[in-house]
C-alpha positions as a LaTeX table, in Angstrom:
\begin{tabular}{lrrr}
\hline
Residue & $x$ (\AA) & $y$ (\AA) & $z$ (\AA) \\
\hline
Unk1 & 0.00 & 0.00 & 0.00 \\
Unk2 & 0.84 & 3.44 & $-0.60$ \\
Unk3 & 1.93 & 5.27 & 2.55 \\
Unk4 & 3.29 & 8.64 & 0.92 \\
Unk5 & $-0.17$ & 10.90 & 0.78 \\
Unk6 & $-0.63$ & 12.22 & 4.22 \\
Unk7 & $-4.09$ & 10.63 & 5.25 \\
Unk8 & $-5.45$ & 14.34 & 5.20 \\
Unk9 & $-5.01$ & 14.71 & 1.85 \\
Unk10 & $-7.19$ & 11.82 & 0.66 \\
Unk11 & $-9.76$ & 12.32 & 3.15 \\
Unk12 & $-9.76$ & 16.01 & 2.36 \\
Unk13 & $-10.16$ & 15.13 & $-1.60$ \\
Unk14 & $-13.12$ & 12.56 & $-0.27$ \\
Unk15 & $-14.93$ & 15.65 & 1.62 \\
Unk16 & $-14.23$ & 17.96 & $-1.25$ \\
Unk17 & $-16.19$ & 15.19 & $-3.60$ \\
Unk18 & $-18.73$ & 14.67 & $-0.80$ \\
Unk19 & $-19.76$ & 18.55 & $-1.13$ \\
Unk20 & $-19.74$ & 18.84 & $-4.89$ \\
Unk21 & $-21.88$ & 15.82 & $-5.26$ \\
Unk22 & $-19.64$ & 14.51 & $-7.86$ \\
Unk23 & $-19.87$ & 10.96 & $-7.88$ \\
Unk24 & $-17.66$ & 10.53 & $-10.80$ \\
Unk25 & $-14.95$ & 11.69 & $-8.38$ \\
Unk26 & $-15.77$ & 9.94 & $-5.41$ \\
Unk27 & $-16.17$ & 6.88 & $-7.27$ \\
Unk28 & $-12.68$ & 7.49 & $-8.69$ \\
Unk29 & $-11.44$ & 8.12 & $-4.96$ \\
Unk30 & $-12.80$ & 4.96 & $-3.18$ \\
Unk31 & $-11.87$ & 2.83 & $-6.14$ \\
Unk32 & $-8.08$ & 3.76 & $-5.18$ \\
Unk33 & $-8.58$ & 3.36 & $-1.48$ \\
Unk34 & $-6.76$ & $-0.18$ & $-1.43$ \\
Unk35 & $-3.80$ & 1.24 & $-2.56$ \\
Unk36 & $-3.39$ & 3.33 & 0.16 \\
Unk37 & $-2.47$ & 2.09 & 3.72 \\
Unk38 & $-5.06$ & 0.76 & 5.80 \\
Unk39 & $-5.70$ & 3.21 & 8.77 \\
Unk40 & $-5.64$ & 5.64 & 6.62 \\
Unk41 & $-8.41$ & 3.49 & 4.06 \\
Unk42 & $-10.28$ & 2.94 & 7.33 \\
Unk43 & $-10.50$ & 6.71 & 8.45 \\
Unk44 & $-11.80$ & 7.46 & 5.10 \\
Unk45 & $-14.57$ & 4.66 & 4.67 \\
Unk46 & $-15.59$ & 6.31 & 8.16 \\
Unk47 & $-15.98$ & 9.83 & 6.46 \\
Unk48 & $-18.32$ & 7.91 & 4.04 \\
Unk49 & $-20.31$ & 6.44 & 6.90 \\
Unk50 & $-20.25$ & 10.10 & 8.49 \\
Unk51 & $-21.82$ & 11.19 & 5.28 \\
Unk52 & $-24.39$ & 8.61 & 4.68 \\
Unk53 & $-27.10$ & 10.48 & 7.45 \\
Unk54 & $-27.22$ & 13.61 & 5.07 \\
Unk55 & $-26.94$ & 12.22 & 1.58 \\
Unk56 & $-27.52$ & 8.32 & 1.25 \\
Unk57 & $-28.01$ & 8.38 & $-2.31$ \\
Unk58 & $-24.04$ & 9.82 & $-2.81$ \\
Unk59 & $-22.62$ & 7.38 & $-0.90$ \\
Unk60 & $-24.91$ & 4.76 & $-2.20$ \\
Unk61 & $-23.19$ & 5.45 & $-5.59$ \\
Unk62 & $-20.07$ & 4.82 & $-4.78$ \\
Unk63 & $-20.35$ & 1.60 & $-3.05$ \\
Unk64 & $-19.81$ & $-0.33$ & $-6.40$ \\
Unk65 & $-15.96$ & 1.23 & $-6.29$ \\
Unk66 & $-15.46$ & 0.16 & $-2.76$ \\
Unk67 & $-16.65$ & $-3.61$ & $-2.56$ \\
Unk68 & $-13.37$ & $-5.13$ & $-3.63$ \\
Unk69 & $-12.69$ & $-3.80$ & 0.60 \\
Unk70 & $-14.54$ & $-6.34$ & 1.56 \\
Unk71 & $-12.03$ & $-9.15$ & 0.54 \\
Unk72 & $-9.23$ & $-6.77$ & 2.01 \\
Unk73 & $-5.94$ & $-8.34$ & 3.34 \\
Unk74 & $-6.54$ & $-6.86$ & 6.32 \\
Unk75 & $-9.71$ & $-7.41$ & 8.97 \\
Unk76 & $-10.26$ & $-4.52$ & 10.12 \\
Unk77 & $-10.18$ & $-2.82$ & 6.74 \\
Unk78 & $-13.27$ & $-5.61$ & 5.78 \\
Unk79 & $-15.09$ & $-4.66$ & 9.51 \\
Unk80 & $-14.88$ & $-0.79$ & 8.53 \\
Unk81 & $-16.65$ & $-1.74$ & 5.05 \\
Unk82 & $-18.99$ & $-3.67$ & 6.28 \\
Unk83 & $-20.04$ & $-1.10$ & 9.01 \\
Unk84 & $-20.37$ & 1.28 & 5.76 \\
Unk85 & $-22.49$ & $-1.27$ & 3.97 \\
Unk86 & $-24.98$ & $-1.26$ & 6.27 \\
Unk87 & $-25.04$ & 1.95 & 7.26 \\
Unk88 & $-26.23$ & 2.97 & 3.47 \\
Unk89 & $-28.36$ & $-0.37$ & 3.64 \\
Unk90 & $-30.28$ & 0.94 & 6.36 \\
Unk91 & $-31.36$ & 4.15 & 5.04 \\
Unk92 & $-30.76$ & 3.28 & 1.14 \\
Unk93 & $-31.19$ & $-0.17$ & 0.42 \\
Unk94 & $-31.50$ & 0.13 & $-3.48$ \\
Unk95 & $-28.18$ & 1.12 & $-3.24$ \\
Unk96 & $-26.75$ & $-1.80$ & $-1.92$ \\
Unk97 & $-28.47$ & $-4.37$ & $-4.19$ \\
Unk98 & $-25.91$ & $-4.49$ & $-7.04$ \\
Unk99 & $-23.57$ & $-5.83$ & $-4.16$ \\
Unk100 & $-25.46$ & $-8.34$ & $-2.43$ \\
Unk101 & $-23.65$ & $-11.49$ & $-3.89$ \\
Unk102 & $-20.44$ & $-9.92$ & $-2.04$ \\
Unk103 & $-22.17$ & $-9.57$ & 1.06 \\
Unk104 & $-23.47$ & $-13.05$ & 0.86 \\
Unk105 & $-20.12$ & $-14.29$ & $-0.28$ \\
Unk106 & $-18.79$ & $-12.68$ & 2.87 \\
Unk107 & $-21.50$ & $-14.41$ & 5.01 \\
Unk108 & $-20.74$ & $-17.87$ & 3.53 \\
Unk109 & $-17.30$ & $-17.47$ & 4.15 \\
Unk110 & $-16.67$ & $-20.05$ & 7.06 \\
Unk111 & $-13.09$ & $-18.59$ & 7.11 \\
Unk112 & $-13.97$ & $-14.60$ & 7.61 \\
Unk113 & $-13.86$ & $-12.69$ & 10.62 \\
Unk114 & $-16.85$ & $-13.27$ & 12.73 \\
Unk115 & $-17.61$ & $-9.63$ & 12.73 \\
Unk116 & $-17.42$ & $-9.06$ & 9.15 \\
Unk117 & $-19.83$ & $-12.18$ & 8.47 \\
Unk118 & $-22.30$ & $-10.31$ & 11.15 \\
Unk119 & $-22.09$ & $-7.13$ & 9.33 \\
Unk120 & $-22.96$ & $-8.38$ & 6.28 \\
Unk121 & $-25.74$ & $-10.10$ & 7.13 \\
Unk122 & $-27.39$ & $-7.40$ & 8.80 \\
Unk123 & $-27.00$ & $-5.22$ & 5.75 \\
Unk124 & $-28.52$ & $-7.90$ & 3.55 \\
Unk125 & $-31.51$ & $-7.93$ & 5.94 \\
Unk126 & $-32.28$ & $-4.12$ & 5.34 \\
Unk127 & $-32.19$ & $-4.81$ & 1.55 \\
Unk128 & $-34.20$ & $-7.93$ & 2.28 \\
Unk129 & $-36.81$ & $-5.79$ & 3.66 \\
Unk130 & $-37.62$ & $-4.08$ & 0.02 \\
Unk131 & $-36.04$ & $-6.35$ & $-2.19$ \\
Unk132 & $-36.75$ & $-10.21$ & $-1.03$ \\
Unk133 & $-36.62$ & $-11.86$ & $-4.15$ \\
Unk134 & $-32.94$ & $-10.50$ & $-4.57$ \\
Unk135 & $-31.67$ & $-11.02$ & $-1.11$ \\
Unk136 & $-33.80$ & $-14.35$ & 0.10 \\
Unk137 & $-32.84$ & $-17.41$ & $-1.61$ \\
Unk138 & $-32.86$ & $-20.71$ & $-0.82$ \\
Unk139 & $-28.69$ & $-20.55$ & $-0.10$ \\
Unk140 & $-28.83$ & $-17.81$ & 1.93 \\
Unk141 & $-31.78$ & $-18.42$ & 4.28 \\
Unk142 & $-29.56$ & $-21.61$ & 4.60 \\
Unk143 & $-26.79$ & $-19.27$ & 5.87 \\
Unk144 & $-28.76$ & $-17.33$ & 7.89 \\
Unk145 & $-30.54$ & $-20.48$ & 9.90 \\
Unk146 & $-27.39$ & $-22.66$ & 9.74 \\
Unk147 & $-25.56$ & $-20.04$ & 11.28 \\
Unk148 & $-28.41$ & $-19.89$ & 14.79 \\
Unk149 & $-26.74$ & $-23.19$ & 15.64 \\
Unk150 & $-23.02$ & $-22.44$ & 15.80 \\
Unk151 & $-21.69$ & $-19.01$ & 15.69 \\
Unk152 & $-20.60$ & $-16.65$ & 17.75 \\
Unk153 & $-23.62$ & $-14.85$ & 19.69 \\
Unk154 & $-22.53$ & $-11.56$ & 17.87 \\
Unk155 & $-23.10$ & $-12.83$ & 14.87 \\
Unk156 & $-26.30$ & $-15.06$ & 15.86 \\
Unk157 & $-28.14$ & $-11.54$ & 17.25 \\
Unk158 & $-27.31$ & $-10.11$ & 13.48 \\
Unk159 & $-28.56$ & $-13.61$ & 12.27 \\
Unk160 & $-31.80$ & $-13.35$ & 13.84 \\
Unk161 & $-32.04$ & $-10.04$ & 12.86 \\
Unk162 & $-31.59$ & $-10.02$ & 9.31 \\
Unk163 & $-33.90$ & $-13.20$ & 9.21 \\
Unk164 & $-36.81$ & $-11.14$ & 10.74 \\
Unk165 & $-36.21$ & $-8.10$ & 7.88 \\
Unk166 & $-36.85$ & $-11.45$ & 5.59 \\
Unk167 & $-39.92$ & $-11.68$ & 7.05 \\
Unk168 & $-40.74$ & $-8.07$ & 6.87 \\
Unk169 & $-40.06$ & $-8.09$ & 3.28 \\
Unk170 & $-41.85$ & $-11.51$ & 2.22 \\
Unk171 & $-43.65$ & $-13.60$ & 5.02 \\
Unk172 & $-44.01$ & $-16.34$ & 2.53 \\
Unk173 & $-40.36$ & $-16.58$ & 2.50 \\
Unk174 & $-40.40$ & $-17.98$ & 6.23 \\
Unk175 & $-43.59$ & $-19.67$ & 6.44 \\
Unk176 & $-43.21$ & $-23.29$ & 6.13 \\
Unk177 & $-40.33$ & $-25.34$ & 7.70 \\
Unk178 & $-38.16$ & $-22.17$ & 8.19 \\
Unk179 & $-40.85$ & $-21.06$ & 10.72 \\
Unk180 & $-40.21$ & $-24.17$ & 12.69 \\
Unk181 & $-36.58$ & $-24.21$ & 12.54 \\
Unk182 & $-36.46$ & $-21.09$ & 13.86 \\
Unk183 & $-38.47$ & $-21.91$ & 16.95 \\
Unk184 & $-35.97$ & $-24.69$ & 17.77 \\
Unk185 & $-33.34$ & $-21.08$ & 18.87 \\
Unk186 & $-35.85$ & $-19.10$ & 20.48 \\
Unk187 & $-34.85$ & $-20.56$ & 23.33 \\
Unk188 & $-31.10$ & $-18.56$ & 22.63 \\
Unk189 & $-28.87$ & $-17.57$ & 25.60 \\
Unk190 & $-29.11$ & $-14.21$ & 23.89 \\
Unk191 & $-32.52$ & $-12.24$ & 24.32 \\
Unk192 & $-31.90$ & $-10.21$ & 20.92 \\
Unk193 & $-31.62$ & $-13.25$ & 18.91 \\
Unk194 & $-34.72$ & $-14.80$ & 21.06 \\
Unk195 & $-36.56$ & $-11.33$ & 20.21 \\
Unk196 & $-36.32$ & $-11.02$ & 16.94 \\
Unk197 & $-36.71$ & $-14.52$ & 16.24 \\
Unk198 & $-39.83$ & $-14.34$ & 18.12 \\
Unk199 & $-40.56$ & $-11.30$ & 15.76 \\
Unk200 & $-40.06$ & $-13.28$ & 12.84 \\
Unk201 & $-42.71$ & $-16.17$ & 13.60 \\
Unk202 & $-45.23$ & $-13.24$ & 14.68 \\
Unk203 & $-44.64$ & $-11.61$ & 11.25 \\
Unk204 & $-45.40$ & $-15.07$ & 9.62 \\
Unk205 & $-48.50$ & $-15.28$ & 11.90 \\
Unk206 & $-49.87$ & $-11.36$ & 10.81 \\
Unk207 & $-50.21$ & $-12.98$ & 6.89 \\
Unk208 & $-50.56$ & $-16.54$ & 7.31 \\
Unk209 & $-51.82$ & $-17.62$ & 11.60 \\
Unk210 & $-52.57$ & $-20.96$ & 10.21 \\
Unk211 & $-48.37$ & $-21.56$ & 9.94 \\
Unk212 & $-47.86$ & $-20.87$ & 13.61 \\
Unk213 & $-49.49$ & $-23.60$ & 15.07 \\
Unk214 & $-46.34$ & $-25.88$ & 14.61 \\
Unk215 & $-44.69$ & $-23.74$ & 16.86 \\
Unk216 & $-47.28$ & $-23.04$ & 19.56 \\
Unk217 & $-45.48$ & $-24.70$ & 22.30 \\
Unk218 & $-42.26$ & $-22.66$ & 21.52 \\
Unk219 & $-44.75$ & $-18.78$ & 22.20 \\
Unk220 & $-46.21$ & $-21.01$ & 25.01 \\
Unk221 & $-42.31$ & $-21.57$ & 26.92 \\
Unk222 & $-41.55$ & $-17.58$ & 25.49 \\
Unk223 & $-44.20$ & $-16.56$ & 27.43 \\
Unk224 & $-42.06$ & $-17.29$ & 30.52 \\
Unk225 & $-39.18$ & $-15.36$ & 29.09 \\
Unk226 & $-36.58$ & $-13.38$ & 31.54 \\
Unk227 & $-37.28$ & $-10.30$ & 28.97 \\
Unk228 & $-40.64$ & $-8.76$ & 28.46 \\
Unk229 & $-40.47$ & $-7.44$ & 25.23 \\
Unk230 & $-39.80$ & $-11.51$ & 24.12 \\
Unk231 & $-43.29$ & $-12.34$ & 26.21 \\
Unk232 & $-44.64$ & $-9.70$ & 24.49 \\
Unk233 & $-43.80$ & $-11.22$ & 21.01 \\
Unk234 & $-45.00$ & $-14.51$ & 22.05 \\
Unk235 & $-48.13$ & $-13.38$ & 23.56 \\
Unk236 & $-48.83$ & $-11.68$ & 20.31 \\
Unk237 & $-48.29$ & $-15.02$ & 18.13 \\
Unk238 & $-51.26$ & $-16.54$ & 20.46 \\
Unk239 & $-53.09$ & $-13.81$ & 19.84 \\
Unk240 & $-52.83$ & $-14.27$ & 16.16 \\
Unk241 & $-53.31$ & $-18.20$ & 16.19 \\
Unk242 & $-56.14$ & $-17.51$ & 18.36 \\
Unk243 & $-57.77$ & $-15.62$ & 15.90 \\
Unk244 & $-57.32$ & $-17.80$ & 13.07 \\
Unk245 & $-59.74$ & $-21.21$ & 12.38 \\
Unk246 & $-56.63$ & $-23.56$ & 13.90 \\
Unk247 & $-57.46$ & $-25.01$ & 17.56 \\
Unk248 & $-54.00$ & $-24.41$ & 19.56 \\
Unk249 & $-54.75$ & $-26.75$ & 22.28 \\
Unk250 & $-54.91$ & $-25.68$ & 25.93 \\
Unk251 & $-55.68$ & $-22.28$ & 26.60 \\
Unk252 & $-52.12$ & $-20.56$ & 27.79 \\
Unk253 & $-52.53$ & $-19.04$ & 31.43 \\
Unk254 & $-51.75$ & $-15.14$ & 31.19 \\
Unk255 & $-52.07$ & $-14.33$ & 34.29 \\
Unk256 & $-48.26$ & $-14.15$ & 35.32 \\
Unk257 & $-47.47$ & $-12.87$ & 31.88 \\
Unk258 & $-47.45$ & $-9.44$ & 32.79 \\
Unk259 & $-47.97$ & $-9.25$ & 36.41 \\
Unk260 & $-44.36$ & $-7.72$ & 37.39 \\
Unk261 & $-43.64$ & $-4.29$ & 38.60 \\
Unk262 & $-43.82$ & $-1.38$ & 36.15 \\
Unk263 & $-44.46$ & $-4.01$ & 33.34 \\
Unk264 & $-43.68$ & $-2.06$ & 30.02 \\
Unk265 & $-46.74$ & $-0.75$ & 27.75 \\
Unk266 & $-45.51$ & $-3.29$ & 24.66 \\
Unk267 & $-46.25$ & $-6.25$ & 27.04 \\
Unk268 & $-49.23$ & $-4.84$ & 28.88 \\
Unk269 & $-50.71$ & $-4.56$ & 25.55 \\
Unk270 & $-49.95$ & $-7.34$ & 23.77 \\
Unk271 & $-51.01$ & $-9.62$ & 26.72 \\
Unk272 & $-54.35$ & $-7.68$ & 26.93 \\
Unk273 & $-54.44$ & $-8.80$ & 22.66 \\
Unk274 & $-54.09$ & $-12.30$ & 23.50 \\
Unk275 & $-56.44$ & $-12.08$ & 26.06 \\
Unk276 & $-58.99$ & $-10.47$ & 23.79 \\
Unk277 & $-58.68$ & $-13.64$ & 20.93 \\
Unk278 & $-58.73$ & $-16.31$ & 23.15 \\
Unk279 & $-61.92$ & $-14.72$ & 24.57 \\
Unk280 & $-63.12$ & $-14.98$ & 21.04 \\
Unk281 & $-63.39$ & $-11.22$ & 21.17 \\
Unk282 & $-61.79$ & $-10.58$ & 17.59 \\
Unk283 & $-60.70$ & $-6.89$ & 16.81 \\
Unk284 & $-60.98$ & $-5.77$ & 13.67 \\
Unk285 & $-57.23$ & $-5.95$ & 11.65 \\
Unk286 & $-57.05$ & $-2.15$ & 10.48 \\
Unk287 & $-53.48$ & $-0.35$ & 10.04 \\
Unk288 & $-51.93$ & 0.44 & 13.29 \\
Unk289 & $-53.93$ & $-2.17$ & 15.21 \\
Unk290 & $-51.59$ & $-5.09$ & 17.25 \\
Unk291 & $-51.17$ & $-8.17$ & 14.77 \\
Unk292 & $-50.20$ & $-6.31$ & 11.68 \\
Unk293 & $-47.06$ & $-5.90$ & 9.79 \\
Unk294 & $-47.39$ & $-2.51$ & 10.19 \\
Unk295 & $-47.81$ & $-2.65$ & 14.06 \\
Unk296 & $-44.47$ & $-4.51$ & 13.72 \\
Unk297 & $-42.47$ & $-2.47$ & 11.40 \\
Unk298 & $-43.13$ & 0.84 & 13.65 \\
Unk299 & $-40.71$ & 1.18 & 16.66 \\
Unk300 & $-38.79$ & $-2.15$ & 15.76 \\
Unk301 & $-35.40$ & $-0.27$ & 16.27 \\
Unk302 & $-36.71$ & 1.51 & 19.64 \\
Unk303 & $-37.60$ & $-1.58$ & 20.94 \\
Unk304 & $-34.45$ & $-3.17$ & 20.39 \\
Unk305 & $-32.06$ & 0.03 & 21.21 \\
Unk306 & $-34.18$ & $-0.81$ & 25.01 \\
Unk307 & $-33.20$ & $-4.21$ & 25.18 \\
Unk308 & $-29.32$ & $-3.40$ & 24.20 \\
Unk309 & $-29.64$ & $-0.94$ & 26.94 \\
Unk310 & $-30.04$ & $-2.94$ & 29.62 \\
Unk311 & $-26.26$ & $-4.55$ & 29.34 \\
Unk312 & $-24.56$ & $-1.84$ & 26.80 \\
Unk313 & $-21.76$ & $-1.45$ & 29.30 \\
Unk314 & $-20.89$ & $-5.06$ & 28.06 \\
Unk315 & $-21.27$ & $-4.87$ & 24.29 \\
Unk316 & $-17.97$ & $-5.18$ & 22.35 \\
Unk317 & $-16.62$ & $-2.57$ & 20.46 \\
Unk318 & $-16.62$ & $-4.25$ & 17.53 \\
Unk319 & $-20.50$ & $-4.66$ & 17.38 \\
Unk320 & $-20.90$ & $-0.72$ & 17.35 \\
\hline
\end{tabular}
């Protein structure tokens, strides 16, 4: 690599770029970046990530020139691209769909940094979420769910997570045997992967109810869960099977559901759902209403940022 430009120079050509809008010229400039050495690569793919919040669409353009980083020699270099991939995924996922065979190459990569594979899935889960034929297929919902079983619980949590925006984006694409394999890891040590897990089958249950009664006696042990917002989930699924024309069997006792101290809303009212269907007291499914995919797509990444919360003190730096 080429260690004679000062770092300040290339990242000063990158911000000049940035503010014309030229994206001929910043194209040009993150094509070269693996020439140059790799703190100084990384502090530049961090400008880019800086810039994403106030133009998307400018970065988004540029992330063709830059993909070749994610094979780079060096880790961290890889981490820092990733980071950037789904940073633009997040806010500009048509951006990122020319690139989504390297970020599932990355994910299938037994051999890459844990990290890395993490990152990558969780920026093909934002594209999955408007683009599931693209992102979806049969090898890499394979990845995703293979990976529940053995990974590292970083990468299981961004797993999990990029298997619910599946859902979001196609709840056909999980109904089935995927919505029983999941069940068999909502019992994670990790309460993200066991939330949005729990998400995922719920999502499946808002379009098709009928699918979750093979996995009734998993949202009958999650209403137990340590973490509310998982009990919430699951009360929600037997809510939604309740409603449907399948029998689930014994009636689950709610009772001790919610009955903690300070409960939070999200449970409180889910519970009071579930109570309402298995009461036979049906409410009508309108936009906004509990049960929806809309009801699930709003405040998704509150919800979670509460969970992470509770034990941020412990989360590894790599992960932010």
């Amino acid at each position: 690599m080429d260690d004679t430009e000062p770092a300040s120079s290339r990242q000063g050509a990158i911000d000049g770029a940035l503010e014309r809008r030229d994206e001929e010229e910043l194209a040009k400039l993150v094509g070269n970046l693996s020439s140059i050495s790799g703190e100084t690569c990384k502090a530049c793919l961090r400008r880019l990530k800086a810039a994403v919040t106030d133009d998307p669409d400018l970065v988004g353009s540029a992330l063709p020139a830059c993909e070749g980083l994610l094979t780079d020699d060096e880790r961290s270099v890889r981490l820092t691209t990733a980071k950037l991939f789904v940073a633009v995924a997040e806010t500009d996922p048509d951006s990122v769909v020319p690139t989504v065979s390297k970020l599932a190459d990355r994910l299938a990569d037994d051999e890459e940094f844990y990290y890395v594979r993490a990152r990558s899935a969780e920026a093909l889960g934002y594209v999955a979420i408007d683009h599931p034929d693209t992102v979806a297929t049969p090898e890499l919902l394979a990845d995703l769910r293979i990976g529940l079983s053995f990974d590292e619980p970083e990468v299981k949590e961004k797993l999990a997570k990029a298997l619910e925006h599946v859902a979001l984006g196609d709840p056909e694409r999980l109904a089935h045997h995927h919505s029983s394999a999941l069940a068999e890891h909502c019992d994670d040590e990790s309460e993200l992967v066991r939330y949005h897990l729990c998400t995922a089958l719920v999502i499946v249950g808002c379009e098709q109810p009928e699918h979750l009664s093979d996995v009734v006696d998993t949202l009958r042990e999650r209403l137990t869960d340590e973490n509310p917002y998982v009990r919430g989930r699951a009360a929600e699924g037997i809510a939604l099977l309740a409603q449907s024309s399948t029998a689930i069997g014994p009636m689950p006792d709610l009772d001790q559901v919610d009955s903690v101290d300070d409960p939070p809303s999200f449970l409180v009212d889910r519970v009071r759902f579930a109570r309402r269907a298995l009461d036979d007291e049906r409410p009508a499914a309108t936009p906004g209403v509990l049960g929806t995919l809309d009801s699930v797509r709003d405040g998704t990444d509150d919800l979670v940022a509460e969970i992470t919360s509770l034990d941020a003190d412990g989360e590894c730096s790599h992960c932010r």
